[in-house]
C-alpha positions in Angstrom: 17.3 -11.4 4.0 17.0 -9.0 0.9 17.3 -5.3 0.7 14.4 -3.3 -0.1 14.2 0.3 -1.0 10.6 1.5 -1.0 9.8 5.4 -2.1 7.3 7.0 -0.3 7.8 4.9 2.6 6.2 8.0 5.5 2.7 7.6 3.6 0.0 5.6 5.1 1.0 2.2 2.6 4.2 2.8 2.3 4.6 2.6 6.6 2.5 -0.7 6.6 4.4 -2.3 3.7 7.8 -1.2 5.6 6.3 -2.5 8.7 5.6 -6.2 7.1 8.7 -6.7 5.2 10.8 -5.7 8.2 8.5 -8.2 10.0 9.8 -10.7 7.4 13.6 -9.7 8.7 14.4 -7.8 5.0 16.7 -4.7 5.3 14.4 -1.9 4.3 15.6 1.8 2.9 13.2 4.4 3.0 12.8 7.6 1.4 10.3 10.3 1.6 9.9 14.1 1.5 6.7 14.4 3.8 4.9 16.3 1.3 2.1 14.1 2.3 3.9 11.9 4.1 3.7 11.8 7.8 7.1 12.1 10.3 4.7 10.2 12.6 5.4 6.8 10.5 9.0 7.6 10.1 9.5 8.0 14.2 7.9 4.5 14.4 10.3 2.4 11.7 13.2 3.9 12.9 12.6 2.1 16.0 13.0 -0.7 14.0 16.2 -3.1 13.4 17.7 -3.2 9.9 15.5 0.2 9.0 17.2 3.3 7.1 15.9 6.8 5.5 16.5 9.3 3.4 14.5 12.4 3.7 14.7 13.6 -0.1 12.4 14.3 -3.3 12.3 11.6 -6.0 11.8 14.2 -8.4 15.3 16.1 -7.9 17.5 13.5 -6.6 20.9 14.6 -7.1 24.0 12.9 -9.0 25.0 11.9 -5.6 22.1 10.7 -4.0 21.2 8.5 -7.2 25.1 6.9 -7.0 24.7 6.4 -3.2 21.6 4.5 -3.5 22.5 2.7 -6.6 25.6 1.2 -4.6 23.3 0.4 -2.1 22.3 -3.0 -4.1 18.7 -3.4 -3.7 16.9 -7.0 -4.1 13.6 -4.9 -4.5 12.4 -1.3 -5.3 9.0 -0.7 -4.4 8.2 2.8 -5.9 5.1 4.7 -4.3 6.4 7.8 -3.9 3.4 10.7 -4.9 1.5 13.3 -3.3 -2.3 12.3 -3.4 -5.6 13.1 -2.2 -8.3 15.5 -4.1 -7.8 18.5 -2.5 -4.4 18.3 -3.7 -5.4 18.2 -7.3 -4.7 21.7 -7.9 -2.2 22.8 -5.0 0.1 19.7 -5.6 -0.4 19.3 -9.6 3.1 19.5 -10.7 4.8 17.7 -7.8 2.1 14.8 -8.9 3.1 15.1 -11.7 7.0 15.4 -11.7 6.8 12.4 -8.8 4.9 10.2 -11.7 7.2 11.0 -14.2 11.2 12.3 -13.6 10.4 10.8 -10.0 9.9 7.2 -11.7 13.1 7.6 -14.1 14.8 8.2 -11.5 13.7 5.4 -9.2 13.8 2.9 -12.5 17.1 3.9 -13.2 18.2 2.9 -9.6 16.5 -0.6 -9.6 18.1 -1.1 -13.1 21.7 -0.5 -12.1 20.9 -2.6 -8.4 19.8 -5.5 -11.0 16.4 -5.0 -8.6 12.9 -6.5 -9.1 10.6 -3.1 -9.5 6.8 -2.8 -8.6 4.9 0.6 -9.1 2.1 1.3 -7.3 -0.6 2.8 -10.0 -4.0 3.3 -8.6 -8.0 2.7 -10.1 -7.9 6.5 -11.3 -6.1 5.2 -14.8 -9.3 4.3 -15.2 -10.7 8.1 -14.8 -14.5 7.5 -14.8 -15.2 3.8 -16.3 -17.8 2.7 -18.7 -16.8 -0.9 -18.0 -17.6 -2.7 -15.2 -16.0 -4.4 -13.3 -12.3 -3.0 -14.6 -9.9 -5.3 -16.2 -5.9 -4.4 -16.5 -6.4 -4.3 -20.5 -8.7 -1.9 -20.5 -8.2 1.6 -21.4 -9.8 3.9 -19.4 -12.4 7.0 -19.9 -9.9 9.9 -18.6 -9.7 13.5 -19.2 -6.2 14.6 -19.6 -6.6 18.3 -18.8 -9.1 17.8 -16.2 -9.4 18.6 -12.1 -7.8 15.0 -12.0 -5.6 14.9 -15.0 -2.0 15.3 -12.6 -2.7 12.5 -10.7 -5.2 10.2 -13.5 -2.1 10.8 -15.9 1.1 11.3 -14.1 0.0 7.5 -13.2 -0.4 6.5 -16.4 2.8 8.3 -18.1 4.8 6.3 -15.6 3.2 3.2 -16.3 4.1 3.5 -19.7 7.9 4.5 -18.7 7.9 1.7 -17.2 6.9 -1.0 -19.3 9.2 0.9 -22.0 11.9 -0.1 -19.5 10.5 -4.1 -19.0 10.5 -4.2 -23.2 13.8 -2.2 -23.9 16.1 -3.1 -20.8 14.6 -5.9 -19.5 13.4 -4.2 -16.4 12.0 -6.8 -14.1 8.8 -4.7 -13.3 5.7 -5.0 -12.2 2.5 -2.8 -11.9 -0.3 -2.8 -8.8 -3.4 -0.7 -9.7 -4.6 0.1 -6.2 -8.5 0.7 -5.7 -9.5 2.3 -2.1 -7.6 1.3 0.8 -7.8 1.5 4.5 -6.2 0.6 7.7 -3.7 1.8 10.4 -1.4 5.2 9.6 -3.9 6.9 7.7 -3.0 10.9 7.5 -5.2 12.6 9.7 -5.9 15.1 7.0 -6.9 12.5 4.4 -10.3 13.2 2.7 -10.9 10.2 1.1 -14.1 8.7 2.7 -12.8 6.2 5.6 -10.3 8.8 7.0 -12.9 11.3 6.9 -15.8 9.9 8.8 -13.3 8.8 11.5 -11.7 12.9 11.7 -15.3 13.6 12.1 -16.4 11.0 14.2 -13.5 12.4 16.5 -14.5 16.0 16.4 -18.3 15.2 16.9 -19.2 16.5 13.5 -21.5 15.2 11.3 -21.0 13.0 8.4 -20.8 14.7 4.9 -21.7 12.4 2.4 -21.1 14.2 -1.0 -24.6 14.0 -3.4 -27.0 11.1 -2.1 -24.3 9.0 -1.3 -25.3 6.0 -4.0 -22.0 6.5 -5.3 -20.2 2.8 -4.7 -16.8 2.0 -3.6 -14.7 -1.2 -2.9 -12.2 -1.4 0.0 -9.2 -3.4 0.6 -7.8 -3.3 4.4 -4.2 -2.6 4.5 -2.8 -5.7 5.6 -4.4 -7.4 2.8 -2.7 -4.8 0.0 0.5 -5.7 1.6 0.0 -9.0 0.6 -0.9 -8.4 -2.9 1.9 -5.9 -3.4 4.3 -8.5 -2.1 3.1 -11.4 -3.8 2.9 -9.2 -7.2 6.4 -8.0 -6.7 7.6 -12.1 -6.5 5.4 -13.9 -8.0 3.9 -11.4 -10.7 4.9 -11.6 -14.8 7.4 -8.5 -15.6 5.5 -5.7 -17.8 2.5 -6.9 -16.3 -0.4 -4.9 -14.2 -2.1 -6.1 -11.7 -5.3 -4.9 -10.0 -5.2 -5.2 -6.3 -8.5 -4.2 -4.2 -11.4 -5.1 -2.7 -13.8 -7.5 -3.7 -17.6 -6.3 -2.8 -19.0 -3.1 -3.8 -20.8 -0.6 -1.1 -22.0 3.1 -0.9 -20.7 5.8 0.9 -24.0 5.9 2.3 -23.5 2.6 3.8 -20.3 3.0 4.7 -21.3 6.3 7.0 -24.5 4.3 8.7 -21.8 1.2 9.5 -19.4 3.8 11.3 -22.1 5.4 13.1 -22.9 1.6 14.1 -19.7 0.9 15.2 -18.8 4.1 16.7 -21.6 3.7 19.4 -23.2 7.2 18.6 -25.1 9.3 16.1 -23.5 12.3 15.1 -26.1 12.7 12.6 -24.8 12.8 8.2 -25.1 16.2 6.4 -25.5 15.6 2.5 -23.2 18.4 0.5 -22.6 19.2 -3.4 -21.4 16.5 -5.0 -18.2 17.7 -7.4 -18.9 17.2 -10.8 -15.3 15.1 -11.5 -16.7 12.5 -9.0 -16.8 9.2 -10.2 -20.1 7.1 -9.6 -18.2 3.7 -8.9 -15.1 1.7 -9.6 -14.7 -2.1 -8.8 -11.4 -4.3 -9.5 -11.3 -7.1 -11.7 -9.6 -9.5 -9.2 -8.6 -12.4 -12.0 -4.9 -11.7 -12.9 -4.1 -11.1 -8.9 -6.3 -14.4 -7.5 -4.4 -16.4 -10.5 -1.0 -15.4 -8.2 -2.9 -17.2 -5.4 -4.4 -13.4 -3.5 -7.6 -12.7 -2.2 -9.0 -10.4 -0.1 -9.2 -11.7 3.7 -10.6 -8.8 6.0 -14.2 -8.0 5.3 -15.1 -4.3 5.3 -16.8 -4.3 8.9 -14.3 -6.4 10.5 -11.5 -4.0 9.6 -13.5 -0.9 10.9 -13.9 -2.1 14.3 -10.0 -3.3 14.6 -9.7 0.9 13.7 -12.0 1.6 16.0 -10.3 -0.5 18.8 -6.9 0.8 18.1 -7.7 4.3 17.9 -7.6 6.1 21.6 -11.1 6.4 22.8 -11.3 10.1 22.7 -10.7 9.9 19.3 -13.7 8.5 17.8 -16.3 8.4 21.7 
């Protein structure tokens, strides 16, 4: 059995990883401050044997909470621990930004004193808006560091540069998952990324707004299957290294909204809005240095819609 700390463990992938490895019969510790979090996720682990949490802010962890959890001897430290979502850009900028960076010194300096294998969750928006297609981990990105996006686009990558300072100078064992769009159970109600959306919508009889035309393209990776990869990076994965982890087919958002209207039963009809001018026209994963570990991604797009569908209460999307 090993003992896991995971940061940001009340957000929607941080609840499904807790969920798995406590599955597995690890010990997990979590910690969260619900600033996008949901209590909702928390009420569910704690049902669970060997399952532990501190409700606290990565960011401003005091002398005591860093010597209590250092003491607490972690096998693992899965870090994912940030606000997100666009319309947080501007309210949430600094906490983005203090999460990515004293929040991750923090957390590093915990897994280094534990002795602890480390994995930071990055995401696809390193990349800002990409002139290269598909993305590979080496390359650099086309990102505007004072734009809408620049708390979240570079808070990620300041701490991925913290930590592969840590791998080089103190032999951090650490890893890092770039995460491209993700779905699948305990996703915040008030999420606007597209999936989350179109279901609130779906629930409250609204129509779907697709933003511009809706060619824009997307790849998505259920849940279950990020688990995986996150896992298997965190074990099997080289230290200093980044990993993409996502989905492997591309699809618009147009597409996306005719499937759920498909699978939903009903037509709420689709109302096209302005598009915002830092939306990026498409992203896809290079899937090499993750399918070398022995991942793929197992859950087609359509087959993890309707197990949504059928787990949600009817009411909510009928």
């Amino acid at each position: 059995m090993k003992k896991i700390l995971i940061t940001g463990v009340a957000g929607f992938i941080g609840s499904n990883l807790a969920e798995h490895l406590l599955d597995e019969g690890d010990s997990v510790f979590g910690l969260d401050n619900f600033i996008t979090g949901s209590p909702k996720n928390i009420n569910k682990l704690a049902a669970r044997d060997n399952f532990t949490f501190l409700q606290a802010d990565v960011a401003s962890l005091d002398s005591g909470q860093k010597l209590a959890l250092e003491r607490e001897g972690f096998d693992e430290v899965y870090h994912l621990a940030c606000p997100t979502g666009v319309p947080n850009l501007v309210p949430l900028a600094r906490e983005m930004l203090l999460a990515s960076s004293a929040g991750t010194q923090n957390i590093l300096d915990i897994a280094l004193k534990a002795r602890a294998k480390f994995l930071f969750t990055s995401s696809s928006e390193v990349y800002g808006d990409p002139q290269v297609y598909p993305q590979k981990e080496e390359y650099t990105g086309n990102v505007d560091p004072t734009g809408i996006r620049s708390p979240y686009e570079e808070g990620k990558r300041f701490a991925e540069s913290l930590i592969v300072m840590y791998c080089r100078r103190c032999r951090l064992d650490g890893k890092i998952a770039r995460v491209f769009n993700t779905y699948g159970p305990n996703m915040s109600e008030k999420d606007q990324r597209v999936i989350p959306k179109f279901f609130n919508q779906l629930s409250n009889s609204s129509p779907l707004t697709i933003h511009g035309d809706g060619t824009q393209k997307r790849t998505f990776c259920h849940a279950s299957d990020l688990v995986q990869g996150l896992v298997l990076t965190m074990r099997k994965g080289e230290s200093g290294q980044v990993y993409n982890i996502g989905g492997a087919e591309e699809v618009t958002i147009a597409d996306i909204a005719k499937l759920m209207l498909k699978l939903a039963g009903r037509d709420v009809g689709i109302k096209h809005e302005d598009r915002p001018a830092h939306d990026h026209q498409s992203r896809r994963p290079d899937l090499g240095k993750i399918t070398s570990l022995g991942w793929s991604p197992k859950i087609r797009l359509e087959e993890g819609l309707a197990q949504l569908f059928n787990e949600l209460e009817p009411q909510k999307v009928g």
